[in-house]
C-alpha angles and dihedrals in degrees: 000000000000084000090049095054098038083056094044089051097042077055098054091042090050093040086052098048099046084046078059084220102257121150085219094265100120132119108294104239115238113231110239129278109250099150116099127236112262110229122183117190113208095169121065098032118194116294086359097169126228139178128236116269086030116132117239119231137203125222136157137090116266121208150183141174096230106014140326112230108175154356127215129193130187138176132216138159120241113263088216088078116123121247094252135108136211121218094343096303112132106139114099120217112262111183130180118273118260126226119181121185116235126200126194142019091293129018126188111221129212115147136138104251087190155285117292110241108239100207089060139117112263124216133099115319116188116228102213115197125194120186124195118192123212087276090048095250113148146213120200123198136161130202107192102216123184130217138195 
């Protein structure tokens, strides 16, 4: 009978522990975040056209549904330019890329990405945008702009 009850009891104790003996007041645990952040870009619009020497600017409205956390911004020149150069300018303009830190569920945005080089080649660059929300989810979006 000792056994029997050494056993009932190493049961109750095992079934206890792994229960974690809570009385089911603990934290509620938040399911995790899966959606994307939502970006719009109002500034530059597609094939917005701008002259050498112009500064870029950033505008739009970054969300998200738990908490923004960054902003980055690249530029590249399209790969569909011809091969041909005017006045001796081949070179396309190739600035660093550009990461600005977000807070918060929506975020207005309004920076300098930087000035055009003037002694660049013109022709349609893509700004690329990725934005990572504080789960790392991200949002990936392109405005072709042209200069000249």
């Amino acid at each position: 009978m000792k056994v029997y009850n050494l056993s009932l009891l190493a049961f109750l104790f095992t079934l206890l522990v792994a229960c974690g003996g809570s009385d089911g007041g603990g934290e509620e645990v938040k399911p995790e975040d899966k959606e994307s952040p939502t970006l719009v870009i109002s500034s530059p619009t597609e094939n917005q056209v701008y002259g050498k020497g112009a500064t870029l600017n950033i505008l739009g409205t970054a969300k998200d549904n738990e908490g923004l956390a960054s902003l980055m911004v690249s530029v590249a020149i399209s790969e569909e330019q011809p091969k041909t150069s005017l006045k001796g300018i081949s070179d396309p303009w190739e600035p660093e890329n550009k990461t600005v830190s977000l807070e918060g569920t929506e975020q207005s945005l309004d920076f300098v990405f930087g000035d055009i080089d003037s002694d660049i080649k013109g022709g349609t660059y893509i700004v690329s945008y990725v934005l990572t929300d504080a789960a790392g989810n991200e949002t990936k979006k392109q405005t072709n702009i042209i200069i000249q």
